[in-house]
N, C-alpha and C positions, 0 to 999 in steps of 0.2 A: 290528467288521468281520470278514466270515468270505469265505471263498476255495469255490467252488462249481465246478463242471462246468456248463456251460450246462444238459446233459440235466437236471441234478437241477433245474431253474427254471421248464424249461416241462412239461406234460404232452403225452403224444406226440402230435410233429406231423401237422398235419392235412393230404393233400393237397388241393389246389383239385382243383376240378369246371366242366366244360367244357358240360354238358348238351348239349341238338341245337339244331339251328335253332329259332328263335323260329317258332312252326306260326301267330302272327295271334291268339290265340286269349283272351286278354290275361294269359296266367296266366303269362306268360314273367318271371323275373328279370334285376335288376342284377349285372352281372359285370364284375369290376377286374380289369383286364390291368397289366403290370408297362408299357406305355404310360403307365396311368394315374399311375404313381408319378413324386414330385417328389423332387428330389435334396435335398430338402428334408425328406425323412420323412414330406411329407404327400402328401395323395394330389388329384388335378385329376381333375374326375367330369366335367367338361364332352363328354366322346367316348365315355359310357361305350356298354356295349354292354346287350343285353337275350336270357335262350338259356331256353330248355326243361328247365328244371333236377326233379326232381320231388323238394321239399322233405321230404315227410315221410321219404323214404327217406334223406336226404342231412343231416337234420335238424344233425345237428353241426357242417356244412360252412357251415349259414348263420353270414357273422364279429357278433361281440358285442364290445362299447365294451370295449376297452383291447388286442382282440387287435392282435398283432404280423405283417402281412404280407411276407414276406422269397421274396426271387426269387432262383429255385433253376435258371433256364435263360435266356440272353439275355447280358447283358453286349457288351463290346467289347476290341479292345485297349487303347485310351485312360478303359474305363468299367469295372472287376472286378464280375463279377457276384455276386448279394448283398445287393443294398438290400433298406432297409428301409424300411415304411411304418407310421404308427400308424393304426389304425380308432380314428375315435370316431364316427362318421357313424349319425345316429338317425332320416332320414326316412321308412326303405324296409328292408325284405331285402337281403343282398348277397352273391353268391359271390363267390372268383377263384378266376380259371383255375391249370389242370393245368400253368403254367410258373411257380407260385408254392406257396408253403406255407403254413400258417396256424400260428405259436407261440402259445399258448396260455398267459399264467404262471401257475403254482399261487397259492392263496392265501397269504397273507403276505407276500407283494412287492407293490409298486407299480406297475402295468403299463407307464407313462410314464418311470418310472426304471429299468424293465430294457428300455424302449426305444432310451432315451439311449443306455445304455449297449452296446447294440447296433450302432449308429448311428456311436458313436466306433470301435468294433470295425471298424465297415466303412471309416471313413475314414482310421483309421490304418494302411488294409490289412490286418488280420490274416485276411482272406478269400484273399488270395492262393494261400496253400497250399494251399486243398482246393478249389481248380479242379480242371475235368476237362475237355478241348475235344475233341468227335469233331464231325466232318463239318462245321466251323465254327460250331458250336454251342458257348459256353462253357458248362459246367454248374456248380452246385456239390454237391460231397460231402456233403449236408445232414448227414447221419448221423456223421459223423466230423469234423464243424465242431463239431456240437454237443457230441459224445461226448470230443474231445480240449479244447478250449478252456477254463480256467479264468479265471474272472474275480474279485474282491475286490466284495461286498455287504455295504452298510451295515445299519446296523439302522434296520427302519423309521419311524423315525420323522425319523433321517437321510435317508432317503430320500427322503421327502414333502416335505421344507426345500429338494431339491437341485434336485426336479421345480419345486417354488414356484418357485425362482431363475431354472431355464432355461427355463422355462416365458415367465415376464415378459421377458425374454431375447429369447427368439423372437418374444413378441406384438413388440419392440419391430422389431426385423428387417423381420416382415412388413407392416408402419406403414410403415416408409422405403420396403420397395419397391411400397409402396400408390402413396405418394408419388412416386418415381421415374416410375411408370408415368405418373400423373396430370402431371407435367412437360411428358413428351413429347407428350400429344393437346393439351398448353398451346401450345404451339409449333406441331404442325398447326392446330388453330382461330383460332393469332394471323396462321399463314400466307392462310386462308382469308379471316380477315374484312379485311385488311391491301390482297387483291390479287384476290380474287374468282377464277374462274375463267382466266384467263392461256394458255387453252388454246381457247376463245371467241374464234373469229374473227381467228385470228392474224396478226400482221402482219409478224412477225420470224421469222429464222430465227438458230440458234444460232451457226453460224459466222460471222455478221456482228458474234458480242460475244464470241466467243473465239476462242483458236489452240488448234486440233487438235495435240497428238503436236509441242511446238515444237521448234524445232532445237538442238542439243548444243552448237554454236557457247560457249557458255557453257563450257562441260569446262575451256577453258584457262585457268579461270581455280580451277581446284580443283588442289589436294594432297592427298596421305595416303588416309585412311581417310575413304570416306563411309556412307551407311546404303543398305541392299540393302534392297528388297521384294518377293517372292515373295508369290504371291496367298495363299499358306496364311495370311497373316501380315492379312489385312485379313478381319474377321466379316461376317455376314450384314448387320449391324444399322451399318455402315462405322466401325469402330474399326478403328484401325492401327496394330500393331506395329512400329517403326522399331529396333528392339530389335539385328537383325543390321547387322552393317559387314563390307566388303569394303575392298580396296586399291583405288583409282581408276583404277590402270593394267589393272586385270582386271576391268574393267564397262566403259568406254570405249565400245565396240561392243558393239552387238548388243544392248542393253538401252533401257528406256522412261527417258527421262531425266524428274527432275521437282523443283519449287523450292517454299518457303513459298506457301501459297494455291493451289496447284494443286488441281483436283480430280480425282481417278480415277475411270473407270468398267470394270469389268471387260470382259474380251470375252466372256467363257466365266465358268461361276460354277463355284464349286466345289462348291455341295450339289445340282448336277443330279442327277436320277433318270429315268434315259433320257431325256435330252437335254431334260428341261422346267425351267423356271426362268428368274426374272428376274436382272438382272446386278447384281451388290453396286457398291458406291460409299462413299467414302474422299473427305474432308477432310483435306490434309496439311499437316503444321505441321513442315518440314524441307525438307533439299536430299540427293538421293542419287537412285538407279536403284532401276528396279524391272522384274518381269516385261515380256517382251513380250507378254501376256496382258491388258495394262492398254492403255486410252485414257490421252490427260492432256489435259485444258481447263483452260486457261491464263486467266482472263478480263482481256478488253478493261475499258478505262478506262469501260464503259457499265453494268457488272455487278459487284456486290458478290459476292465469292467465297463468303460465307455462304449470301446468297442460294438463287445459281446451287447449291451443293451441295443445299440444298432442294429446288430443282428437280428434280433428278436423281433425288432421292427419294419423288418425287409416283409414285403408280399411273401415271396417265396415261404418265409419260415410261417407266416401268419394263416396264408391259406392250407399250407400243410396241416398247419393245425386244425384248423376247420372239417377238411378232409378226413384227418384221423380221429375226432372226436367221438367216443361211445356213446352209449345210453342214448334218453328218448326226449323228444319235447326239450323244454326248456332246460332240462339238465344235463343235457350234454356234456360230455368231459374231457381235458385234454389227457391223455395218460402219460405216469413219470414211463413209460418205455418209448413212448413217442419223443420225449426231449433227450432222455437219454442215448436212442438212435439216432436223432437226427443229422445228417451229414453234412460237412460243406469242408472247405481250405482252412486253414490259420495259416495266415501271414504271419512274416516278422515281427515277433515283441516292437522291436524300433518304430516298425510302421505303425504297429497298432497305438502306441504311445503317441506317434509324429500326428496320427489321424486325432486321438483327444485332446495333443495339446490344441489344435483346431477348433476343435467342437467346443474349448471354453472359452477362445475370442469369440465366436460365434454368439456362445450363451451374454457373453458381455454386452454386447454389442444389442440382443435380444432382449438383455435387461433395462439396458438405457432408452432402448425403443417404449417398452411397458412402461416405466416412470414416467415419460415423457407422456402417455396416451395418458395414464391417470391422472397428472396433474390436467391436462387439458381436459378429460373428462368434469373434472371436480370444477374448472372453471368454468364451462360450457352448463353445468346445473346454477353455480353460481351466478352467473350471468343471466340466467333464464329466469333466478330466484330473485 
């Protein structure tokens, strides 16, 4: 094992190239934006773009199997900018843009093992220090990342054994969240074929099988500490953080009360972008307050709460909501007369039952997948460390 300077690893870096508008003409290039990059090292082509690049002049600029793309402008407060992506991608030509660099490693390194190792660089924040932020732009110091950083390199043939390991590592990661994914459209097409359209000819309306925002009446019968929910705390995708606790004498008023089996629907989302967006939704498995930013449907003795969460998460009910939301800009609202009219079927209790007992093999099956991706997450840094 020998101790290196980054600079002495790669040969100098390349900047991306932006070329002009694609002129129609079909001679335009692929080009990876740091959009394109997965926090995962690899790279998502599916948005890619296509510009005017003129190759011969640029000819270095096109990336080659093993180089190392690292973003050198973008970032966040919650994201240090700095990622890295690997190229291995062989069906096309490819630039990226002028908010990215191209590392290049000399010969005798293994491009995959000084990616890794790049990769842990970035996750164990050693990027932090050679940020730069003007005009809300984070940048980084490429120059002086590379120039001060020393890292410890194997000898290669150690190398190639570490790439073999994290390499199967990762194949295994990206399998579970194959799988993961493949779960979830298990559950929309059991919902489909289970209930058919439910949105066809409707008979029902939703306040006749839940209570709207129920009454606190319940309070007197809590003590201590219960769990607070602020909307920051519920994803896009309705996972819920029940993580914070409050005193119950300082939630009391003024807050959304809610119990096991409630479900939530926001009034307001939090990843609006000039006031467009559909409203997130939240399955709770607790008893405490939350924003007054939130609905709570309560379901009636006619509605499996599984269900009904389902519901909620159908396009239909979510662009409807979107469509009906009042007010301006970013505060847009969903109104209780919008959920309260809303129309569609109720099926059978039995079926709605038959359908949740479903959806918690499902969950199991979801959970053993996540355990499985995190222990091999924690090995894949392990091994890298």
């Amino acid at each position: 094992m020998t101790i290196h300077f980054l600079q002495n690893i790669f040969e100098k870096s390349i900047n991306g190239e932006w070329g002009n508008e694609d002129s129609g003409n079909g001679e335009a290039t692929a080009v990876i934006r740091t959009s394109n990059f997965l926090n995962s090292g690899r790279l998502n082509l599916d948005n890619i773009v296509c510009r005017d690049i003129d190759k011969n002049k640029n000819s270095d600029k096109i990336l080659r199997t093993g180089d190392i793309i690292i973003e050198k402008s973008g970032g966040s407060p919650n994201q240090p900018v700095g990622r890295v992506v690997y190229f291995d991608v062989t069906d096309q030509d490819y630039f990226t843009n002028n908010f990215t660099s191209i590392l290049r490693v000399k010969p005798g390194y293994n491009s995959k093992y000084i990616f890794y190792l790049m990769k842990y660089l970035y996750d164990t924040k050693k990027v932090l220090k050679f940020q730069n932020q003007t005009t809300g732009i984070i940048n980084l110091k490429l120059t002086d990342y590379l120039n001060k950083t020393k890292v410890n390199i194997e000898t290669i043939e150690n190398q190639n054994t570490i790439v073999d390991i994290l390499d199967r590592l990762e194949y295994q990661i990206i399998n579970r969240n194959k799988q993961l994914s493949e779960l979830s459209n298990l559950v929309k097409s059991r919902f489909n074929e289970m209930f058919g359209d439910i949105f066809d000819n409707p008979q029902s309306k939703l306040e006749d099988h839940t209570e709207l925002n129920p009454n606190k009446k319940e309070l007197l019968n809590f003590n201590g500490n219960v769990s607070f929910l602020p909307m920051s705390n519920v994803s896009e995708n309705g996972k819920i953080d029940l993580s914070i606790n409050r005193n119950i004498d300082d939630v009391r008023k003024g807050f959304t009360f809610f119990k096991d089996n409630d479900v939530i629907v926001a009034k307001i989302t939090p990843c609006f972008e000039n006031g467009k967006g559909a409203p997130v939704f939240g399955l709770l498995n607790g008893v405490g307050f939350g924003s007054t930013e939130f609905h709570v449907l309560r379901p009636k003795n006619t509605v499996n709460t599984v269900w009904l969460y389902h519901v909620t998460m159908l396009s239909k009910f979510r662009l409807e909501g979107e469509r009906k939301m009042t007010g301006s800009g970013g505060q847009r609202r969903i109104t209780k007369d919008f959920i309260n009219n809303f129309k569609l079927n109720i099926p059978p209790l039995s079926l709605q039952n038959e359908f949740a007992d479903f959806v918690a093999q499902v969950d199991k099956s979801q959970f053993a997948c996540q355990k499985a991706i995190k222990l091999w997450r924690n090995s894949l840094k392990s091994s890298i460390i």
